[in-house]
PyMOL Python script that loads the backbone (N, CA, C, O; Angstrom):
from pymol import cmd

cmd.read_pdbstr("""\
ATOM      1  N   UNK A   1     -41.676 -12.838 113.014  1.00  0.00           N
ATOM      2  CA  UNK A   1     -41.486 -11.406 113.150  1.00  0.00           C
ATOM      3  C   UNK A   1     -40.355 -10.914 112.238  1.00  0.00           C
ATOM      4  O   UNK A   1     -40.253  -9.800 111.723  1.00  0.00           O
ATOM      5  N   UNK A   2     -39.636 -11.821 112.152  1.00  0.00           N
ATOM      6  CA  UNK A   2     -38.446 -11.370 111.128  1.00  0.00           C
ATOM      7  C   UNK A   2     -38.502 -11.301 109.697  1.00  0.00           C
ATOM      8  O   UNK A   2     -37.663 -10.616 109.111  1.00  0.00           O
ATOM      9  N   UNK A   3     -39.486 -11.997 108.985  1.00  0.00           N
ATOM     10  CA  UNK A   3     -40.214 -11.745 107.728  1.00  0.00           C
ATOM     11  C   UNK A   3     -41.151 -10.663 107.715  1.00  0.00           C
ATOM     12  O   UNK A   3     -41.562 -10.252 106.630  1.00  0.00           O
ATOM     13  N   UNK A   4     -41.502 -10.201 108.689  1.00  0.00           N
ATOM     14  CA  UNK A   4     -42.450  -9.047 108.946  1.00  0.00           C
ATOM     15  C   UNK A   4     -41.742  -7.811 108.686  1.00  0.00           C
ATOM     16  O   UNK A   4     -42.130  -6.858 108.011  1.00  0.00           O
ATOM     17  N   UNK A   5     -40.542  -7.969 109.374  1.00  0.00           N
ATOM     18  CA  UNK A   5     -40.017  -6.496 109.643  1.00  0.00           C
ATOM     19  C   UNK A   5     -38.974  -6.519 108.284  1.00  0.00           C
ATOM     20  O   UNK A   5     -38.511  -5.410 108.019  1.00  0.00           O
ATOM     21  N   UNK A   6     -38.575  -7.566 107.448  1.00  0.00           N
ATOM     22  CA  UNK A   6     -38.202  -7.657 106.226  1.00  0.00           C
ATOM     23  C   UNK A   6     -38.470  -7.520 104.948  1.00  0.00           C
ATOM     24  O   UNK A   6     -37.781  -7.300 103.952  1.00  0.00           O
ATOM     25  N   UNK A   7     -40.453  -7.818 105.298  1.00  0.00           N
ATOM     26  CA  UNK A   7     -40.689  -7.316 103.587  1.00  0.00           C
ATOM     27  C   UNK A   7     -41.364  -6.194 104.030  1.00  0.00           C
ATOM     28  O   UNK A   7     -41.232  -5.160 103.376  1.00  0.00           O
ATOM     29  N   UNK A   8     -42.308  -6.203 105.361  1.00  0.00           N
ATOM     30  CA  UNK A   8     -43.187  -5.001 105.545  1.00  0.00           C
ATOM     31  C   UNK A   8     -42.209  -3.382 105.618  1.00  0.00           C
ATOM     32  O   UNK A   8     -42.273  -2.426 104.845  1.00  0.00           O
ATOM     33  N   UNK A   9     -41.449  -3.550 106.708  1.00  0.00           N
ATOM     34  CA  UNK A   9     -40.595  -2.121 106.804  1.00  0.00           C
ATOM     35  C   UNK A   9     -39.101  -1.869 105.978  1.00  0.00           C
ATOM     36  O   UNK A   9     -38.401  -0.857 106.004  1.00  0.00           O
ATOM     37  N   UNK A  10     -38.882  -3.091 105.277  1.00  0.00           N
ATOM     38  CA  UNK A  10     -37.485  -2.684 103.863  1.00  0.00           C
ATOM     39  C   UNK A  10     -37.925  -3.471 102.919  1.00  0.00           C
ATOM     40  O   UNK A  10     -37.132  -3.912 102.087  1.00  0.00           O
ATOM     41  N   UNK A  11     -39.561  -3.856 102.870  1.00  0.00           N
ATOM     42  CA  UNK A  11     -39.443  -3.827 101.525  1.00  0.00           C
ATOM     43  C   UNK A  11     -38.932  -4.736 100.896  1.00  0.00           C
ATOM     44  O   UNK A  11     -38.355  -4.455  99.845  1.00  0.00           O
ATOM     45  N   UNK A  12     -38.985  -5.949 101.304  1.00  0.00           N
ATOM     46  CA  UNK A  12     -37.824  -7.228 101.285  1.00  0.00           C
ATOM     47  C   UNK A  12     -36.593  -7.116 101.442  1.00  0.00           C
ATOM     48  O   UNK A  12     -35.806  -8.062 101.402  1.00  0.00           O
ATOM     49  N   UNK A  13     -36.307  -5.980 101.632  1.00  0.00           N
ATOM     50  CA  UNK A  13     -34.713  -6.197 101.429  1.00  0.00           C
ATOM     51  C   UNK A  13     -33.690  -5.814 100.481  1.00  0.00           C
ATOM     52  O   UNK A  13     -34.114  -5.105  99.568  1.00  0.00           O
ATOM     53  N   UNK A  14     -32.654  -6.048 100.457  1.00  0.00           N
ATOM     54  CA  UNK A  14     -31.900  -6.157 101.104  1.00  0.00           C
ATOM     55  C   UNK A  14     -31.950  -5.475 102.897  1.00  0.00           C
ATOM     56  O   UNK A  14     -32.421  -4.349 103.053  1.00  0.00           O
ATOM     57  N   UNK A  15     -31.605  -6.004 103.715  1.00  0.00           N
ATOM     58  CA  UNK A  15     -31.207  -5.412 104.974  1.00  0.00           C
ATOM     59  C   UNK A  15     -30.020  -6.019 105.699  1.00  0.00           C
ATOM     60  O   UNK A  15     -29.884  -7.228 105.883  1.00  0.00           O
ATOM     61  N   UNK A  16     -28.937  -4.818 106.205  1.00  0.00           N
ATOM     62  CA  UNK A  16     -27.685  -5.622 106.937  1.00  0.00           C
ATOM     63  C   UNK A  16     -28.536  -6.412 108.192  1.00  0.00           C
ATOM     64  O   UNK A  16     -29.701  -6.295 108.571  1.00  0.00           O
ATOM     65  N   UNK A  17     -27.343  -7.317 108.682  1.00  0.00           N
ATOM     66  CA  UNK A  17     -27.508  -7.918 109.960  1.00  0.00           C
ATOM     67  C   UNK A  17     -27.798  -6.573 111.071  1.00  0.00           C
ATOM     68  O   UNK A  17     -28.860  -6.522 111.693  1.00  0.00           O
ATOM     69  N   UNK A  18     -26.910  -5.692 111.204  1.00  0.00           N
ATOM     70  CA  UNK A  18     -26.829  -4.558 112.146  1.00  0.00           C
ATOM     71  C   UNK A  18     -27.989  -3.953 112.368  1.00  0.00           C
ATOM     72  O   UNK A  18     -28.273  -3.569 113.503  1.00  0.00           O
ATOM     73  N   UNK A  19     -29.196  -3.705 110.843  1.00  0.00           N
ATOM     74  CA  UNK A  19     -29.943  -3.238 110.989  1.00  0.00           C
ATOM     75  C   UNK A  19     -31.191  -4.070 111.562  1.00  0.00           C
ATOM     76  O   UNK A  19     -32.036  -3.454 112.212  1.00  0.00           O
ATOM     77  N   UNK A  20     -31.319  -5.284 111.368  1.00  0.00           N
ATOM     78  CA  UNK A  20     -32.253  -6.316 111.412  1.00  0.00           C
ATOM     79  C   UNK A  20     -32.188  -6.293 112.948  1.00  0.00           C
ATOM     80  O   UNK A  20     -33.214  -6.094 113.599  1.00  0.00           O
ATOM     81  N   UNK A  21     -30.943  -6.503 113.561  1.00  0.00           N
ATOM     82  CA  UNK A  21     -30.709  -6.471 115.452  1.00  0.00           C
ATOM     83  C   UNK A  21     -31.420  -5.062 115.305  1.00  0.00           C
ATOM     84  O   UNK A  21     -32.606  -5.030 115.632  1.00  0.00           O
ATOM     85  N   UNK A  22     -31.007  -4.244 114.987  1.00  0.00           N
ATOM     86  CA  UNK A  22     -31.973  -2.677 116.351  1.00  0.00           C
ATOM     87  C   UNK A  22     -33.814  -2.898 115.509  1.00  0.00           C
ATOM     88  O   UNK A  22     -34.771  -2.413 116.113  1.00  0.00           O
ATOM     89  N   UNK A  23     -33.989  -3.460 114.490  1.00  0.00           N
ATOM     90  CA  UNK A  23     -35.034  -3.248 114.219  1.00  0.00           C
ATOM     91  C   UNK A  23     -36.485  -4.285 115.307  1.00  0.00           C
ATOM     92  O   UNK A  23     -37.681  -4.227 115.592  1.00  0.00           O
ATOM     93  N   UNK A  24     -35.235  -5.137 115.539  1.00  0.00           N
ATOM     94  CA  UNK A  24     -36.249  -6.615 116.581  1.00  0.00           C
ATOM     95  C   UNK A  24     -35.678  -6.316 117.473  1.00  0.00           C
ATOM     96  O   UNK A  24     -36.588  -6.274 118.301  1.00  0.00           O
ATOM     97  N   UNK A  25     -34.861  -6.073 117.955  1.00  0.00           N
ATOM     98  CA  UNK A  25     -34.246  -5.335 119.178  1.00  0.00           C
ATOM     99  C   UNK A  25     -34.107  -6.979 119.997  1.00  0.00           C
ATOM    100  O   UNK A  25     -34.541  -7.369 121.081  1.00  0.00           O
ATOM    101  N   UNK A  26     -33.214  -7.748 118.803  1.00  0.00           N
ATOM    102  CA  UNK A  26     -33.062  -9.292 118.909  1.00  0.00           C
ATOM    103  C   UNK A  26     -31.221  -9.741 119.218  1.00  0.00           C
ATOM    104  O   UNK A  26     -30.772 -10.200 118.167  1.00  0.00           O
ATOM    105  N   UNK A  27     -30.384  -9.721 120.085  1.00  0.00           N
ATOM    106  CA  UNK A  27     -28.872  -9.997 120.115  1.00  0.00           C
ATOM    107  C   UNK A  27     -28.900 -10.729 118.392  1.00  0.00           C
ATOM    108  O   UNK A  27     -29.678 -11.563 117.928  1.00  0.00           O
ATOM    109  N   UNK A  28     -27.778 -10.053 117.774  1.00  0.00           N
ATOM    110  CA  UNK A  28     -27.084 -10.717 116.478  1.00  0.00           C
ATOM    111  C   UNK A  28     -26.965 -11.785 116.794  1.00  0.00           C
ATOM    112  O   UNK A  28     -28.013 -11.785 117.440  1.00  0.00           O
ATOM    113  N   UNK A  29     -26.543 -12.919 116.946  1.00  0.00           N
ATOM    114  CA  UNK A  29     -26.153 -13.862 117.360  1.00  0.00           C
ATOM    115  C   UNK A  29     -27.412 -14.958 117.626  1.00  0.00           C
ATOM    116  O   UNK A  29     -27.503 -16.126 117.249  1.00  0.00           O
ATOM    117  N   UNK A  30     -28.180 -14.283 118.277  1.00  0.00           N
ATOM    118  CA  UNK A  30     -29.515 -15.101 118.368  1.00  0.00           C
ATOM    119  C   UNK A  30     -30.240 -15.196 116.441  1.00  0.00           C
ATOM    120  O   UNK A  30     -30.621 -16.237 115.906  1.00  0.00           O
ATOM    121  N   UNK A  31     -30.234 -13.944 115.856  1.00  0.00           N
ATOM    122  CA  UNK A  31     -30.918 -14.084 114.805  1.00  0.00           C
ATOM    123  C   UNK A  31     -29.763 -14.825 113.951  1.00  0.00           C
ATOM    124  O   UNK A  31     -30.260 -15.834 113.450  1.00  0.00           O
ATOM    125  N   UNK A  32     -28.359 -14.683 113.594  1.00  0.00           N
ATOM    126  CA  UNK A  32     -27.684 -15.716 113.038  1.00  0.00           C
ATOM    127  C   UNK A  32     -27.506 -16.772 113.465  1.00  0.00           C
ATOM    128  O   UNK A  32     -26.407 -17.203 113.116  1.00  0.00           O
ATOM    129  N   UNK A  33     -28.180 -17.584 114.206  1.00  0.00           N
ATOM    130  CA  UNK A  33     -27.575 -19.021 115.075  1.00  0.00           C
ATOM    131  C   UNK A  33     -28.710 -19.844 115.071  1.00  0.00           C
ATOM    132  O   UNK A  33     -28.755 -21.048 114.822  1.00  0.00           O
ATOM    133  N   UNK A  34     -29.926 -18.831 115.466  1.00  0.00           N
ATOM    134  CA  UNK A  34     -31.493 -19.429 115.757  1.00  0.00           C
ATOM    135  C   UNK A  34     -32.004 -19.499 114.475  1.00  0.00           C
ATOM    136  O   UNK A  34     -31.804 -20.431 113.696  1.00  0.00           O
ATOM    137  N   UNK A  35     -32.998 -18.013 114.149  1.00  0.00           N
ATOM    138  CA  UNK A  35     -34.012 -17.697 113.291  1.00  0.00           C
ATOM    139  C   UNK A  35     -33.545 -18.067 111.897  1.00  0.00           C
ATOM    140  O   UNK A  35     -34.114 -18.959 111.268  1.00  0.00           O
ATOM    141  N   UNK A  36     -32.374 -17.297 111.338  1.00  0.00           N
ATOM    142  CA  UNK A  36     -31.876 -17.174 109.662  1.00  0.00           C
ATOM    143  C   UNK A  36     -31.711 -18.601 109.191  1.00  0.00           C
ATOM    144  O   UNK A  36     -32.319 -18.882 108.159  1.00  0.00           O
ATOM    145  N   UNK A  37     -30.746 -19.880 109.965  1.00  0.00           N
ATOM    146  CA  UNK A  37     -31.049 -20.875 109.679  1.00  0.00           C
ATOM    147  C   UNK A  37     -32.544 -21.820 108.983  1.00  0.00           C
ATOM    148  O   UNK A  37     -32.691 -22.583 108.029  1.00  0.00           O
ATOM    149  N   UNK A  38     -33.375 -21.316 109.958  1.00  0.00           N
ATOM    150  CA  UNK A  38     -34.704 -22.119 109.701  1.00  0.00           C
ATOM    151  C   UNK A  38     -34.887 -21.096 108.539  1.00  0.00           C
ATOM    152  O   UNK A  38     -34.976 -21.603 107.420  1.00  0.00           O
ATOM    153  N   UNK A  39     -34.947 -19.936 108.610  1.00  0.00           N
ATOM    154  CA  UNK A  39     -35.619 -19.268 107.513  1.00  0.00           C
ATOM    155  C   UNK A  39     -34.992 -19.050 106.108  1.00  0.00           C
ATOM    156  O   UNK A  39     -35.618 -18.654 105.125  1.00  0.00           O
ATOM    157  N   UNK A  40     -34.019 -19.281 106.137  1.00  0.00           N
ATOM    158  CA  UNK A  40     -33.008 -19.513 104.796  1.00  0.00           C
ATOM    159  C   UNK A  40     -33.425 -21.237 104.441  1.00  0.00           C
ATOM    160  O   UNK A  40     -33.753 -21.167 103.256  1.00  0.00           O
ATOM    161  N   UNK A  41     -33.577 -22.757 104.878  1.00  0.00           N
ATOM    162  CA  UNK A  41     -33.924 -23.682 105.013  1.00  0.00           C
ATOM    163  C   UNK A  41     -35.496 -23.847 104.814  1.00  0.00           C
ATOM    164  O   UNK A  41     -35.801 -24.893 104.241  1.00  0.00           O
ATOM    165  N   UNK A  42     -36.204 -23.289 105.057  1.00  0.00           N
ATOM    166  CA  UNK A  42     -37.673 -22.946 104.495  1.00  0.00           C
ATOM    167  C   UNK A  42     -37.828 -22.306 103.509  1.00  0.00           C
ATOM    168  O   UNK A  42     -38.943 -22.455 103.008  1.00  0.00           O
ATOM    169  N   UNK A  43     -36.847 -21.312 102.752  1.00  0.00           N
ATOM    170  CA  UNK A  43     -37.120 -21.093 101.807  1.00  0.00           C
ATOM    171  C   UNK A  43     -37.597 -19.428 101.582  1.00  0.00           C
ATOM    172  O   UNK A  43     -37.867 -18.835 100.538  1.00  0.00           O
ATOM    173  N   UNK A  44     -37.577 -18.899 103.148  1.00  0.00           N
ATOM    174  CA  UNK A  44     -38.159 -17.944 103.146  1.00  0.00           C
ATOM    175  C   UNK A  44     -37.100 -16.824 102.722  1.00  0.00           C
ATOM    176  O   UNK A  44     -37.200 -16.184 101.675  1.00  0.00           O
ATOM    177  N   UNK A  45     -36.323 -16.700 103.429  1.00  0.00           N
ATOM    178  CA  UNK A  45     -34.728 -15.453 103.626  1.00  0.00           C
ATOM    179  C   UNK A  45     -33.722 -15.941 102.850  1.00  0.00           C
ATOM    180  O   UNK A  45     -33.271 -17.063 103.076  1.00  0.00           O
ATOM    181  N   UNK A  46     -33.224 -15.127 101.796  1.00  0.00           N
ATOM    182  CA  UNK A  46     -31.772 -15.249 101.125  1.00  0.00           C
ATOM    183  C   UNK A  46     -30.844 -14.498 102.147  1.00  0.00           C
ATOM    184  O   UNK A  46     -31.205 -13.613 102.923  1.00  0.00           O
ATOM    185  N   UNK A  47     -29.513 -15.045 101.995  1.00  0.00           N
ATOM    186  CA  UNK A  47     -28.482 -13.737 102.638  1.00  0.00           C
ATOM    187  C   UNK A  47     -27.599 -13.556 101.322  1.00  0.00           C
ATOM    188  O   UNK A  47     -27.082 -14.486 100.702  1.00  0.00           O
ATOM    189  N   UNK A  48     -27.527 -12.417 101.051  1.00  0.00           N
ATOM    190  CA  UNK A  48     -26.504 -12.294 100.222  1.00  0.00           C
ATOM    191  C   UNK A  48     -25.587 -11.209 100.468  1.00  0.00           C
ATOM    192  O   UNK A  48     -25.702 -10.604 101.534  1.00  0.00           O
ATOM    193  N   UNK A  49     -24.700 -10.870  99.650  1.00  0.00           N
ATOM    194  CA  UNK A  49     -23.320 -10.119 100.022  1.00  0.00           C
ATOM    195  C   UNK A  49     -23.678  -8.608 100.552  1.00  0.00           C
ATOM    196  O   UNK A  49     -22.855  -7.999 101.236  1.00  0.00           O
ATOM    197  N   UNK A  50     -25.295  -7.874 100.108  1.00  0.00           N
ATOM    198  CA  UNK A  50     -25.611  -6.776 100.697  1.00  0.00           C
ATOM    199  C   UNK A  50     -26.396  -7.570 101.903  1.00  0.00           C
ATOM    200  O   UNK A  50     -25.592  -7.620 102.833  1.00  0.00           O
ATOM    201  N   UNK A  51     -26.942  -7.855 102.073  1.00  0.00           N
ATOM    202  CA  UNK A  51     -27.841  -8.388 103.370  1.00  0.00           C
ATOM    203  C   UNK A  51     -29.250  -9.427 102.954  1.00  0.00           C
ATOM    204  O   UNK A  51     -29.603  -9.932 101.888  1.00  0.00           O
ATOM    205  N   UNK A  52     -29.631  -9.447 103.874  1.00  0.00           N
ATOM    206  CA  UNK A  52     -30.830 -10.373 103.603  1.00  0.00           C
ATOM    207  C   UNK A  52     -31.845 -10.200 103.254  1.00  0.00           C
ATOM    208  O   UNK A  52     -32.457  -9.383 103.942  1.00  0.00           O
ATOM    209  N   UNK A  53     -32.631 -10.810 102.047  1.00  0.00           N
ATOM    210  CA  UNK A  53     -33.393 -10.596 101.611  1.00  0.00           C
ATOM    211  C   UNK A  53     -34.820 -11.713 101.015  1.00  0.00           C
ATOM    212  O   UNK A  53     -34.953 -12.777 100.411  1.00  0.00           O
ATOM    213  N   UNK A  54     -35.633 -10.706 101.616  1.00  0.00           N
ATOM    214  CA  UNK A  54     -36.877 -11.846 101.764  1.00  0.00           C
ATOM    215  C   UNK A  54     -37.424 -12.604 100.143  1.00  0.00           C
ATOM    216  O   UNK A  54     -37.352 -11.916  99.125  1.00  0.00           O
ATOM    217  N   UNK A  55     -37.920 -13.963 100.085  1.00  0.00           N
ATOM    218  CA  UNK A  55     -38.101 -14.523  98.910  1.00  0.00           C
ATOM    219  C   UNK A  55     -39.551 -14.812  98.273  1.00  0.00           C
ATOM    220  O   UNK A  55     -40.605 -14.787  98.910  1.00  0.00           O
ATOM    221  N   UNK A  56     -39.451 -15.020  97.253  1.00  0.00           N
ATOM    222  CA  UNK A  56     -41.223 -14.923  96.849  1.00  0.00           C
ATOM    223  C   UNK A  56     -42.166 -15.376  97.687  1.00  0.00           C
ATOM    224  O   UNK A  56     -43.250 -14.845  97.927  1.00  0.00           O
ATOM    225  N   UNK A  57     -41.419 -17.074  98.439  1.00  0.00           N
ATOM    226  CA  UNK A  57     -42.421 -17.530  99.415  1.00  0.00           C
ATOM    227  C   UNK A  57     -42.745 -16.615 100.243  1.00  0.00           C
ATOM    228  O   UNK A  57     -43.936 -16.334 100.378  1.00  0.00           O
ATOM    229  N   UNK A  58     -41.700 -15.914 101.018  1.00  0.00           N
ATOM    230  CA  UNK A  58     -42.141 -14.859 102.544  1.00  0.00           C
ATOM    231  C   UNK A  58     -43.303 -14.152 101.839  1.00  0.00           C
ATOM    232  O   UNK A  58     -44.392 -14.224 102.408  1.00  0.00           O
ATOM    233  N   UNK A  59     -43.241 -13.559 100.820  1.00  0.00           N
ATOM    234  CA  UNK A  59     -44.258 -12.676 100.613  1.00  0.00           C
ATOM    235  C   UNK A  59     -45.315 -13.228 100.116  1.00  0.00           C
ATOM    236  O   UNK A  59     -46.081 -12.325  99.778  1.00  0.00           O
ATOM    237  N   UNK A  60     -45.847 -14.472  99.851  1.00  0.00           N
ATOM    238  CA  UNK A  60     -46.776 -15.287 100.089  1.00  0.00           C
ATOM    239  C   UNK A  60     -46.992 -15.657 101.339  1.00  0.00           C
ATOM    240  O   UNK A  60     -47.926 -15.091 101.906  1.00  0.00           O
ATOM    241  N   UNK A  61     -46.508 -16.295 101.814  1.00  0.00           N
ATOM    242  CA  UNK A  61     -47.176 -16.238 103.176  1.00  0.00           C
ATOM    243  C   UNK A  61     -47.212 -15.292 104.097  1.00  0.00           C
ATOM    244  O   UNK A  61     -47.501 -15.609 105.250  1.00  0.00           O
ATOM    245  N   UNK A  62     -46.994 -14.277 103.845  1.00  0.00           N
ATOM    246  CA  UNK A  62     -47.813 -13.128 104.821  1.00  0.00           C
ATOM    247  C   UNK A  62     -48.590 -12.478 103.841  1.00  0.00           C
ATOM    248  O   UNK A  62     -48.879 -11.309 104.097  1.00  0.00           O
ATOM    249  N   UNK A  63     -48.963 -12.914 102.872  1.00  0.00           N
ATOM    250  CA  UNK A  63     -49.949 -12.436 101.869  1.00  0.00           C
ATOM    251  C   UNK A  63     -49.756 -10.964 101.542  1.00  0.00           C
ATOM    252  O   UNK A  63     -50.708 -10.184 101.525  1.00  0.00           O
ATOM    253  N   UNK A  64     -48.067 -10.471 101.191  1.00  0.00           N
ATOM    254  CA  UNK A  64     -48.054  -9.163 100.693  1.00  0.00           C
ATOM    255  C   UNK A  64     -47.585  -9.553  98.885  1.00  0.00           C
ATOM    256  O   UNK A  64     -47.219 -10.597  98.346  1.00  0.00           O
ATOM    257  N   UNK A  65     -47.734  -8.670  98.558  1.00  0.00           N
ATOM    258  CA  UNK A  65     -47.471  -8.690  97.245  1.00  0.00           C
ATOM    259  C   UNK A  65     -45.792  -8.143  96.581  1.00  0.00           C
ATOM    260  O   UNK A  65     -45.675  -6.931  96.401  1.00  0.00           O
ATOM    261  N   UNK A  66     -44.706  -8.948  96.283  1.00  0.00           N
ATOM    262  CA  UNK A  66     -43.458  -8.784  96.168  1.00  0.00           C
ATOM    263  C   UNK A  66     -43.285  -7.238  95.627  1.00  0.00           C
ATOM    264  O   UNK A  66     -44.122  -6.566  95.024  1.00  0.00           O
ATOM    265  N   UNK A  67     -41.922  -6.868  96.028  1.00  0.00           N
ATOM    266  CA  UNK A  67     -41.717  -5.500  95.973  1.00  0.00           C
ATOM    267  C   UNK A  67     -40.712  -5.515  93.831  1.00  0.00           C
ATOM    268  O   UNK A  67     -40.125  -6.557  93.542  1.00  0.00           O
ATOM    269  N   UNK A  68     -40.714  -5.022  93.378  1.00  0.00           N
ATOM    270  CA  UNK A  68     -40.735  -5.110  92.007  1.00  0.00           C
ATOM    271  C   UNK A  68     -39.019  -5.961  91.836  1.00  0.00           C
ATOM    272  O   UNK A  68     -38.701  -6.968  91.203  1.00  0.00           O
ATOM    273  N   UNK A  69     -38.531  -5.401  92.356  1.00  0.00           N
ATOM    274  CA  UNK A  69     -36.712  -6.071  92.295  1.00  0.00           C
ATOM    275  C   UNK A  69     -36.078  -5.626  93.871  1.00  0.00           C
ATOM    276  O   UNK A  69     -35.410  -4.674  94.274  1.00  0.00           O
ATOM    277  N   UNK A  70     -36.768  -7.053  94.615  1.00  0.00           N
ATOM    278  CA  UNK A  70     -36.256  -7.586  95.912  1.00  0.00           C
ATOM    279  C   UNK A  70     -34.849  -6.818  96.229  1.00  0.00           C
ATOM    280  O   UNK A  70     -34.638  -5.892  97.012  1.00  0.00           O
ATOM    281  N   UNK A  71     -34.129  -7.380  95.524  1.00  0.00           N
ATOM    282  CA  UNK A  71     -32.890  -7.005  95.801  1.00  0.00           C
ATOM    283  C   UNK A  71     -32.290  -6.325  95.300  1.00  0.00           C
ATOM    284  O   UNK A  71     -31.150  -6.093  95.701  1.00  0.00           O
TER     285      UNK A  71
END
""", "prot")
cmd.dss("prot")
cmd.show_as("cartoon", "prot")
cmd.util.cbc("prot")
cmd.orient("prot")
């Protein structure tokens, strides 16, 4: 769900942490501790100094087509 709401509703990204919690309506803490690990480690989610941002793989595997300059 968190690659969903990353490339589908911003577009990959960039997105802050702040916004990513009200968008999954997920405690911060759960998505930095749980989810971002595996998904930064798969290859899917960058974090960088504006926020996180989804990577060529995510948008292969949900079969959308990358947004022109991710970040």
């Amino acid at each position: 769900e968190i690659l969903q709401v990353v490339v589908k509703r911003f577009h990959g990204g960039p997105v802050g942490l702040s916004t990513l919690t009200a968008a999954l309506s997920e405690p911060k803490d759960t998505i930095e501790e749980v989810y971002e690990p595996f998904l930064i480690q798969e290859g899917f989610l960058q974090k960088t100094p504006r926020g996180r941002i989804a990577t060529p793989k995510a948008f292969d595997h949900l079969g959308v087509a990358p947004a022109l300059d991710p970040r």
